[in-house]
N, C-alpha and C positions, 0 to 999 in steps of 0.2 A: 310466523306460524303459517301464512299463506292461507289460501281461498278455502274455504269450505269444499269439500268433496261433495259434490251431485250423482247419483246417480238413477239412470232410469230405471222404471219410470219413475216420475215426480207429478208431485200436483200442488195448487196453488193458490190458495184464497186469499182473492182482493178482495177487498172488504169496502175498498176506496173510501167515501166519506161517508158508506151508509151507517158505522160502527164508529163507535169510539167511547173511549171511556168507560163505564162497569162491563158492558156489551160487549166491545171488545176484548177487554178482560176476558172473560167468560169464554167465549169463541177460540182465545188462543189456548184456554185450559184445554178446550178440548183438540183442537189440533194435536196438540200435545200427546195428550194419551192415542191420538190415532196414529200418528207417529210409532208411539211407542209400540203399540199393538202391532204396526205395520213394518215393520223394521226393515223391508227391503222397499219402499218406496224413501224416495225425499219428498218432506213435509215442505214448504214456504209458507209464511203469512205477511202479507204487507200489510202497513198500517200507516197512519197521518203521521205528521214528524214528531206533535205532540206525545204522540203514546207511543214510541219507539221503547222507549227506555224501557216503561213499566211492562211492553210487550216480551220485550227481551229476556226482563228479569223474570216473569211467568214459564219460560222454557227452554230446550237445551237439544232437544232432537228436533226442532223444528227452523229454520231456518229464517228470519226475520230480514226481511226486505223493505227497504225506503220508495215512495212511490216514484221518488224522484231526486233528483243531483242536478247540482248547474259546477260547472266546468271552472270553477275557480280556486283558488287556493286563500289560506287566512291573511286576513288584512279588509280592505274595503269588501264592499260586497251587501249594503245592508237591503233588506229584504231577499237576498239569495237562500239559495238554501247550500252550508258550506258540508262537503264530503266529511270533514274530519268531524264534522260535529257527529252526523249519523251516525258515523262507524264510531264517537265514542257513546252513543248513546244505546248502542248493541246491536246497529244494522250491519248484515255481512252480506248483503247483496242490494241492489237498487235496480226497478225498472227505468227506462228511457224510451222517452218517444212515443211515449202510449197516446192515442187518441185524442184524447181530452187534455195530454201537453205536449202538443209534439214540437219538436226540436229539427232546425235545419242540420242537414247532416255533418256540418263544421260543428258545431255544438254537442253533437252527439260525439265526433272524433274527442272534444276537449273533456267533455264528462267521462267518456272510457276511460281516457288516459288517467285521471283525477282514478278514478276508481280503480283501475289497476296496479298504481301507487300506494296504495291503502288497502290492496288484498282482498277486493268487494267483487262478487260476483256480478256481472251484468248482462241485465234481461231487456233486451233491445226490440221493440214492437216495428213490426212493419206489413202495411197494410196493401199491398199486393206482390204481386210475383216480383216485378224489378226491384220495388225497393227492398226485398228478404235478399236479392241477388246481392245490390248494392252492400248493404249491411253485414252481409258475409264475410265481404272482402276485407271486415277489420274484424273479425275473428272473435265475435263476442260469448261469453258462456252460453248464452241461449237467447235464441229468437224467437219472438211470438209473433206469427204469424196468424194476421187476425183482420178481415176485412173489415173498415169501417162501419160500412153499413150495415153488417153482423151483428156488431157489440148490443147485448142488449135483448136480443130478439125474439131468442130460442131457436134460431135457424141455424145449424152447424152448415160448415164449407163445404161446400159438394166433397167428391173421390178425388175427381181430377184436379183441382187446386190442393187439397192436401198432398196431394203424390207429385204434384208439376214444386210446389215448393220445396216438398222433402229430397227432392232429386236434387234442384236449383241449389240449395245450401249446402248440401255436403257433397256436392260437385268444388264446390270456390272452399268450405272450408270445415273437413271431414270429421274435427272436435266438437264442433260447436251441435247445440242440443238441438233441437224441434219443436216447440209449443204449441201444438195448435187447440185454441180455447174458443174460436168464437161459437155464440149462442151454445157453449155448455150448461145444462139445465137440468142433468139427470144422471144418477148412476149409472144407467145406461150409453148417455151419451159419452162417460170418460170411456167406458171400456173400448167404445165401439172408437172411438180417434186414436186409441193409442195400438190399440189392432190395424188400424190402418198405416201404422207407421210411425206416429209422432212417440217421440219422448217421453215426452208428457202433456200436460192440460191442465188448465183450474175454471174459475168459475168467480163470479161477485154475485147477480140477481139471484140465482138459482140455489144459493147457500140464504141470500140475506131475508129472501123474501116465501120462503119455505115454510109450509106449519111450523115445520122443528126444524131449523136452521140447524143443530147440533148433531142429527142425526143425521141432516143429508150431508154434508161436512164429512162427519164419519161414514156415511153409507160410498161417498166418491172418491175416500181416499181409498178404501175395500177392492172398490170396482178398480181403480188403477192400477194395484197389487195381485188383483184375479186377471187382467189383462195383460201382467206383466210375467207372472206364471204362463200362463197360455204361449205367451211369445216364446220362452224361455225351452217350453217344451213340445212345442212343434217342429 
């Protein structure tokens, strides 16, 4: 069947480990309908390996992601987390390398390959300008470019690192998407990154920790799709 089609812009709630279970439940219903609503953005929702399945089974226009892969195939491996399982438990894309598991770049080379095998989109983090350069040079569906020290903050990336990384990647490899999400916190702040260039964007604090998670959810996947109009008709 091959990889899911992406197309910009996209937006993308991690949810990492602040969600799971009836919660997340819930959060992917609505993804779902914002999707639906939004039919020219690409939805993602990551979730724990645990709730992949039940996440999957809740939707169909939104794109389900593993927060994570290790570069092995079936047989030994135990405590790994193995590709085929994910992808039969209805993930079609996995990030790599984010922050809080980052992967030397031999590791990253072996998860790609694992995941390209299996028709999985991959969403490859890298936390400055050389390593988005680096990263490029293997061609992955989309890179999130996301300073370390960002994650978390509500401080978005200056102009000039969004625009020095946007050039850097699709200088080495002109397919691959744009992410750029650090300290996404606000409707406002999708519109205003993906006006700057990126792809797309998402968000973890700024959805989980919100009056109404469900709204801002839906109010950032809006803003990404009014952003993406605007681009579209400039």
């Amino acid at each position: 069947m091959g990889k899911r089609s992406v197309q910009a812009p996209f937006f993308m709630f991690n949810p990492k480990s602040y969600l799971y279970g009836e919660d997340l439940a819930a959060m992917a219903q609505t993804a779902e309908k914002a999707a639906a609503a939004r039919p020219e953005v690409t939805v993602f929702i990551t979730c724990p390996f645990a709730d992949l399945a039940r996440t999957a089974s809740l939707t169909d226009k939104v794109i389900v992601s593993a927060q994570h892969i290790d570069g092995i195939s079936p047989g030994r491996g135990m405590g790994h987390v193995l590709p085929e399982a994910v992808k039969a438990a209805g993930a079609e894309a996995t990030f790599l390398n984010h922050a809080e598991r980052p992967l030397t770049f031999e590791e990253i080379i072996k998860a790609m390959e694992r995941a390209d095998e299996l028709d999985m989109l991959t969403i490859v983090c890298a936390n400055s300008l050389k390593e988005a350069r680096a990263i490029a040079t293997l061609e992955p569906d989309i890179i999130l470019c996301e300073p370390t020290e960002l994650i978390g903050t509500g401080n978005t990336s200056d102009v000039s690192y969004i625009a020095a990384t946007n050039d850097a990647i699709k200088a080495v490899s002109p397919k691959t998407l744009i992410m750029q999400a650090a300290g996404i916190s606000s409707a406002q702040d999708v519109f205003d990154v993906i006006k700057l260039g990126a792809d797309g964007t998402g968000c973890t604090s700024g959805i989980t920790e919100a009056l109404d998670p469900k709204q801002m959810l839906a109010d950032m996947v809006a803003a990404a799709d009014e952003a993406g109009h605007s681009e579209r008709s400039s």
